[in-house]
C-alpha positions in Angstrom: 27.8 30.0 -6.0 25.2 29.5 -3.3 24.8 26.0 -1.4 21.5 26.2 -2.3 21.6 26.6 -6.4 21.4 22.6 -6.9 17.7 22.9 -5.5 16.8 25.2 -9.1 18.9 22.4 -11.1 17.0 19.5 -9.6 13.4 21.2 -9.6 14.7 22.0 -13.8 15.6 17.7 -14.1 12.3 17.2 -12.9 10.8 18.9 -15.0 12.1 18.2 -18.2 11.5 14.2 -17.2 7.6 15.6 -16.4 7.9 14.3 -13.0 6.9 17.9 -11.6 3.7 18.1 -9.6 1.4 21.3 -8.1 -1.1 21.3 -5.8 -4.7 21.5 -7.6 -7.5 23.5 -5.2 -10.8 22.3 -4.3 -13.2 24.7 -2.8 -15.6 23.8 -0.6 -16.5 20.4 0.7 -15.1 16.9 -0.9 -17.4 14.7 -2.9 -18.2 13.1 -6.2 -18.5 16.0 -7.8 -15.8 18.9 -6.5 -15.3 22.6 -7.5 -11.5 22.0 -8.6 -9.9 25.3 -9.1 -13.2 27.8 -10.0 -14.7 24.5 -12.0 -16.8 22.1 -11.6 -15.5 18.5 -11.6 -16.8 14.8 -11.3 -14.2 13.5 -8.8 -12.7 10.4 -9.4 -9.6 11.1 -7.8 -10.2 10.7 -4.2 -10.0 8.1 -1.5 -13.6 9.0 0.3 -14.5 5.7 -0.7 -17.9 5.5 1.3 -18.5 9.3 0.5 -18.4 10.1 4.3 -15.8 12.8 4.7 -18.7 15.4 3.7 -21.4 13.3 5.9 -23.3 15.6 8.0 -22.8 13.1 10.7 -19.0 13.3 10.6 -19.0 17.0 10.4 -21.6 17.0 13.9 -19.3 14.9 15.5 -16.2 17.2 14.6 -17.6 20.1 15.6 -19.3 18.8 18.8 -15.7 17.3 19.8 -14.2 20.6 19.3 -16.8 22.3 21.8 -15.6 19.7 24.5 -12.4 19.2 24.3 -10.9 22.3 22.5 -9.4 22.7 19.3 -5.9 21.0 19.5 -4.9 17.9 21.6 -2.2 19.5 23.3 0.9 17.6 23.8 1.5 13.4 23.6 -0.5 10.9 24.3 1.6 10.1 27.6 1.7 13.6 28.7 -1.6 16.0 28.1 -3.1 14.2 25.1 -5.1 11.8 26.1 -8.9 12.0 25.9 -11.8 9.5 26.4 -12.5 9.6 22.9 -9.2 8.3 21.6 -10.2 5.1 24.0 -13.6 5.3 22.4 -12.1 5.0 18.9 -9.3 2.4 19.7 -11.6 0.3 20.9 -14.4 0.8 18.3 -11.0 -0.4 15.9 -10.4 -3.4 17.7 -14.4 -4.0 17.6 -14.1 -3.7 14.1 -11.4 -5.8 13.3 -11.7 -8.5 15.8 -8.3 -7.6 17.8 -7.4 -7.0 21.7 -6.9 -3.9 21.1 -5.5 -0.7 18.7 -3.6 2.4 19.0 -4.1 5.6 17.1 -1.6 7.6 15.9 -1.8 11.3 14.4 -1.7 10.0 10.8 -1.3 6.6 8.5 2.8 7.5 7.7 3.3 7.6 11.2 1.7 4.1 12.1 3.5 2.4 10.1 7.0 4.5 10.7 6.8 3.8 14.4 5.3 0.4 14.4 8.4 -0.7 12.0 10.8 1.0 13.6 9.9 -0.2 17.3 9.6 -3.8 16.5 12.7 -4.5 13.7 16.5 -3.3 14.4 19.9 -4.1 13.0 19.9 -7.4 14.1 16.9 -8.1 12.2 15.2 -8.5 8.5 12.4 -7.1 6.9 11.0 -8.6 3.7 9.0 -5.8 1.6 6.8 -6.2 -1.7 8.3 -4.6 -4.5 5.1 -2.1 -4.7 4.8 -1.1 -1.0 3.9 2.6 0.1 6.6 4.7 1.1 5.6 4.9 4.4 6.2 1.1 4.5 9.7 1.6 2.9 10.9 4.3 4.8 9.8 2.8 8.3 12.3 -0.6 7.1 14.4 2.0 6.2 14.5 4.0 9.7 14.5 1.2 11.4 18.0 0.2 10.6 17.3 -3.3 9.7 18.4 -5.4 6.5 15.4 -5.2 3.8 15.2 -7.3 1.2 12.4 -6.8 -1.9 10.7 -9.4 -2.9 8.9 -8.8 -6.5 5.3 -7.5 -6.0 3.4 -10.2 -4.8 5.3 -13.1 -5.2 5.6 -15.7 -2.7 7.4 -18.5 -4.5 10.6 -16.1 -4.4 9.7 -14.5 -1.0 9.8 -18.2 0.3 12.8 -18.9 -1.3 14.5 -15.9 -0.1 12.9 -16.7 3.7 14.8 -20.0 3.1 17.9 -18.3 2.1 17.9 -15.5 4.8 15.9 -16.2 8.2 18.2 -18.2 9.5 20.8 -15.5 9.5 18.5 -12.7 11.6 17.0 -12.3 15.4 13.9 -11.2 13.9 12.3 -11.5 10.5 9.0 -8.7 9.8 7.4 -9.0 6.2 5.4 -5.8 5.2 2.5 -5.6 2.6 0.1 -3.5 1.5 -3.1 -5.0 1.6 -4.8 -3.2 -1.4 -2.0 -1.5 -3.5 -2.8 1.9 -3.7 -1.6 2.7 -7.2 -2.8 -0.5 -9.1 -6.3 -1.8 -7.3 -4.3 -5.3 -6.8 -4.8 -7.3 -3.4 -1.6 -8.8 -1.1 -1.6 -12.9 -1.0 -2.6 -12.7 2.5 -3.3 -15.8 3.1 -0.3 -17.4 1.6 1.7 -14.8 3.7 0.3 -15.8 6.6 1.6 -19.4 6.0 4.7 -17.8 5.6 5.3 -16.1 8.5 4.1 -19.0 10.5 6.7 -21.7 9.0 9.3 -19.2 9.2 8.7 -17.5 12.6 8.1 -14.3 11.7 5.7 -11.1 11.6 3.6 -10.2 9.3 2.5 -6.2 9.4 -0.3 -5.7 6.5 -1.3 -1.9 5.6 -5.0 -1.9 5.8 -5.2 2.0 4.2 -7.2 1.0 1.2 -9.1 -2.1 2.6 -10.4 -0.4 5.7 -14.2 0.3 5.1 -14.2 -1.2 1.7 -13.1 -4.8 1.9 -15.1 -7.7 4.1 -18.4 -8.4 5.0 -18.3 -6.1 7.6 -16.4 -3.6 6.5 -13.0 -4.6 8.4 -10.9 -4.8 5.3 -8.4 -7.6 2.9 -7.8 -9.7 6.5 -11.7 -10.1 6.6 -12.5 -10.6 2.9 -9.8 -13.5 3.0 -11.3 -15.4 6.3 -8.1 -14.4 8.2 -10.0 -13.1 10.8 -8.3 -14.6 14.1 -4.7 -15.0 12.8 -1.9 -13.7 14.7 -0.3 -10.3 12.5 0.1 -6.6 12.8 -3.2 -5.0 11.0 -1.8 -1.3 10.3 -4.8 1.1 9.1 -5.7 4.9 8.3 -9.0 7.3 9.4 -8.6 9.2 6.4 -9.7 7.3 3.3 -12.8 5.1 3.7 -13.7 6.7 7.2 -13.2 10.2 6.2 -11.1 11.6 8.6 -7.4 12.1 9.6 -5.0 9.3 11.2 -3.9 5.8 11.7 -3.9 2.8 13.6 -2.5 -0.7 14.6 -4.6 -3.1 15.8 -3.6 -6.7 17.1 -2.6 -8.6 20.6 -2.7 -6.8 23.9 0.7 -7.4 24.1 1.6 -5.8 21.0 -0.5 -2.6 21.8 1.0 -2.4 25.0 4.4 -2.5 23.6 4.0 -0.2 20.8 2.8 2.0 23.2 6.3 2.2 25.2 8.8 1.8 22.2 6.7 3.7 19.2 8.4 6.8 18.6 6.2 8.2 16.4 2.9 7.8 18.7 5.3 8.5 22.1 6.6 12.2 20.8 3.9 13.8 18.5 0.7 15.6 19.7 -2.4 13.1 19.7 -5.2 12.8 17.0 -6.9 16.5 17.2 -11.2 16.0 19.2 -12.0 16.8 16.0 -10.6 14.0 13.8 -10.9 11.4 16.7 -14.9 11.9 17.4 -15.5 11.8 13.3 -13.6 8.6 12.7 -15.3 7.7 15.8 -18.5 8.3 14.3 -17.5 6.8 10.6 -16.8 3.3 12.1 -20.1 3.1 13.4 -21.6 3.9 10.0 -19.3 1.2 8.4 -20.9 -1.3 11.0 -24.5 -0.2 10.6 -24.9 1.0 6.7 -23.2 -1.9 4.9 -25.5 -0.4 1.7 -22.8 2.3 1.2 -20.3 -0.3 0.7 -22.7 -1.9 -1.7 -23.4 0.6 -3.1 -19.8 1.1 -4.0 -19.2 -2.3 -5.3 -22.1 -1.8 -7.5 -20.5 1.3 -9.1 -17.4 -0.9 -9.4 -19.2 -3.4 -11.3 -21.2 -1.1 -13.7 -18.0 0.9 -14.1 -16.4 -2.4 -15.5 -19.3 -3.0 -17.5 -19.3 0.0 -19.5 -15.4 0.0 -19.9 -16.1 -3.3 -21.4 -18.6 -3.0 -23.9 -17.0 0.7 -25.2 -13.5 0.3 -24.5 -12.7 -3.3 -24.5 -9.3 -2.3 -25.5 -7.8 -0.4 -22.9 -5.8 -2.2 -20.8 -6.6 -1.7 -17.2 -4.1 -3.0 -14.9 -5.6 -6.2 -12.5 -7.9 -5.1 -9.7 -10.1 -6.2 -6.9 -10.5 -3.2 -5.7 -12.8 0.3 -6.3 -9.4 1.6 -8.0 -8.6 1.0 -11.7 -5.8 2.4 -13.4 -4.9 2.3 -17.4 -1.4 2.5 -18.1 0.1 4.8 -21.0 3.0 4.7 -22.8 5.0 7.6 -21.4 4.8 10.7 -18.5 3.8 12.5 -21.4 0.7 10.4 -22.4 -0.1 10.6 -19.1 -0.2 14.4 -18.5 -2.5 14.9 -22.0 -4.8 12.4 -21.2 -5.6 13.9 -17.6 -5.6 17.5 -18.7 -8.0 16.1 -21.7 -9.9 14.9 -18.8 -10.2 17.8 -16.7 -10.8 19.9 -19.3 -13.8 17.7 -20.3 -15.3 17.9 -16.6 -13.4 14.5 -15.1 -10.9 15.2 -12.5 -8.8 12.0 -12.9 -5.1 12.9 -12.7 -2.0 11.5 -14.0 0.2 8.9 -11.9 3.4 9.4 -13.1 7.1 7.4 -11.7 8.8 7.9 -9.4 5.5 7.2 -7.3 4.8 4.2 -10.0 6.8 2.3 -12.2 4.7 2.6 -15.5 2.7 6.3 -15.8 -1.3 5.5 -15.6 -4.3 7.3 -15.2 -5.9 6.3 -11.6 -9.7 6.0 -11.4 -11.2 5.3 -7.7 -14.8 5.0 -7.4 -16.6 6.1 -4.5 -20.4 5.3 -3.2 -21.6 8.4 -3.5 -20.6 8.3 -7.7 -24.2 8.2 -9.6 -24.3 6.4 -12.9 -24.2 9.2 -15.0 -20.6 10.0 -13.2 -19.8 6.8 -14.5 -21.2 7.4 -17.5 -20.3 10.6 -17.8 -16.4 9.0 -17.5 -16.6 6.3 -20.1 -17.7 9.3 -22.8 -14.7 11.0 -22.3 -12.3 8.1 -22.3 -14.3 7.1 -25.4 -13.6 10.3 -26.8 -9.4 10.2 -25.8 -9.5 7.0 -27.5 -10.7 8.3 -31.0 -8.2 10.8 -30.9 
């Protein structure tokens, strides 16, 4: 028997528990409405919140980059990677989010891998909401420290277990997503932040899906709560709201300065490509200038809701503040007919199925660039999954 025959078994379990997944190929350019595999779709699927990762801007921007500085980056940061524009775009971060300063790393996973891993050891504890992102989970993980879950969102037991626990540990880091990818739910930031300050410890919040979207200004859940100005670790990505490629952490001087020598995941990977660095560039200073996009998004929120409400007052959408909604069904199976019945119909909103969730859903993120007969367009076919 080969060493490699339990691979075939495994990919078999997975399938028979309809866990598999494929890729599904858009051609051409991203948007709300995508060419998904020879046909056309209305996209409401992606994480191009503000529409801008097929904004002519962006795209100049990319391509200008690449005439200047060439196509790749070359090597680290600390050896032949460094370029004025990844200054330009750290500091346009820390502009953004009222920090000292940032540091950009080649993608979101990797932010929050090295930031985990070079500030919590095995002397230390890390506190993590049930319903973090893996990248969040596996950075506790790598980092060799004692994690404890705390159930999603809840401080009562997080403080009782900070009680419990923080007097045993050097160091104590609590992690939280700030919008929850997978259910449209926001972190109790600003009861975490109490938190951390009774007990002494950090707080690191994931800013992927808040970035662009949340705040008055754009700068995400820490804004929208008034927690501008408190001391945590704001982690971040370039590739949802701001339509490009990569991540950040933003905070104190101090803490930029040390991630930047103990980091292992900024230290010994290749730097953000010209390209993706002048285009997120170039997407924060939309953010700052055009809030209309991002009311324009939380109007298609709203009128989403709406319709769902007077047509469909019975499907039960899981809580949100957020541009994503999600509708749980019974099963994997459920899952998978419901999003092929809504492909087929012209809506490209796939199944979410475990182990990425605990519950299967389907997962509906609106973007700015939707129109209301997108929207529309969506509520007719749900209508029409319901009465079947």
């Amino acid at each position: 028997m080969s060493a490699y025959t339990w691979i075939n078994e495994s990919l078999q379990t997975i399938k028979k528990a309809n866990w598999y997944r494929s890729t599904q190929t858009i051609n051409g350019g991203s948007g709300a409405v995508v060419v998904l595999e020879g046909e056309s779709c209305i996209n409401f699927a992606s994480n191009d919140y503000l529409g801008l990762a097929g904004d002519e801007r962006l795209i100049t921007a990319a391509v200008n980059a690449v005439k200047e500085f060439g196509t790749g980056s070359t090597g680290s940061r600390l050896l032949t990677g460094q370029r004025s524009l990844h200054q330009q775009l750290e500091r346009a971060i820390a502009s953004l989010k009222q920090t000292q300063d940032a540091i950009v790393f080649s993608s979101g996973y990797l932010a929050n891998i090295g930031a985990i891993t070079a500030l919590v050891g095995k002397r230390d504890l890390v506190l993590s909401d049930q319903y973090n992102h893996s990248s969040l989970k596996n950075g506790a993980i790598l980092s060799g420290a004692n994690i404890t879950e705390y159930p999603h969102c809840n401080t009562e037991v997080l403080k009782n277990q900070l009680h419990s626990q923080r007097k045993n540990y050097r160091r104590c880091l609590i992690i939280t997503d700030s919008v929850f990818s997978m259910d449209g739910d926001l972190c109790p930031l600003p009861e975490l932040l109490d938190l951390a300050e009774e007990f002494n410890c950090m707080l690191l919040v994931d800013e992927a899906h808040g970035t662009g979207v949340l705040g008055k200004n754009g700068a995400g859940c820490v804004e929208h709560f008034g927690c501008t100005g408190r001391e945590l670790i704001q982690m971040g990505t370039l590739s949802k709201a701001l339509g490009s490629l990569g991540g950040y952490i933003t905070g104190s001087a101090t803490l930029i300065d040390y991630l930047r020598n103990r980091a292992p995941s900024w230290i010994y990977t290749t730097a953000l490509s010209p390209a993706d660095t002048a285009s997120a560039l170039t997407a924060i200073e939309i953010v700052s200038s055009e809030p209309q996009r991002r009311m324009q998004l939380w109007h298609n929120v709203e009128y989403l809701r709406e319709l769902l409400q007077k047509h469909l007052p019975e499907l039960k959408i899981l809580p949100s503040s957020s541009p994503i909604l999600c509708f749980q069904l019974a099963n994997a199976a459920d899952a998978l007919k419901a999003g092929k019945r809504l492909k087929d119909a012209g809506v490209f909103a796939p199944a979410i199925r475990p182990p990425t969730v605990p519950t299967s859903r389907i997962r509906i993120t609106l973007m700015a660039t939707h129109e209301n007969v997108h929207i529309e367009k969506l509520v007719e076919v749900l209508c029409s999954l319901a009465t079947k």
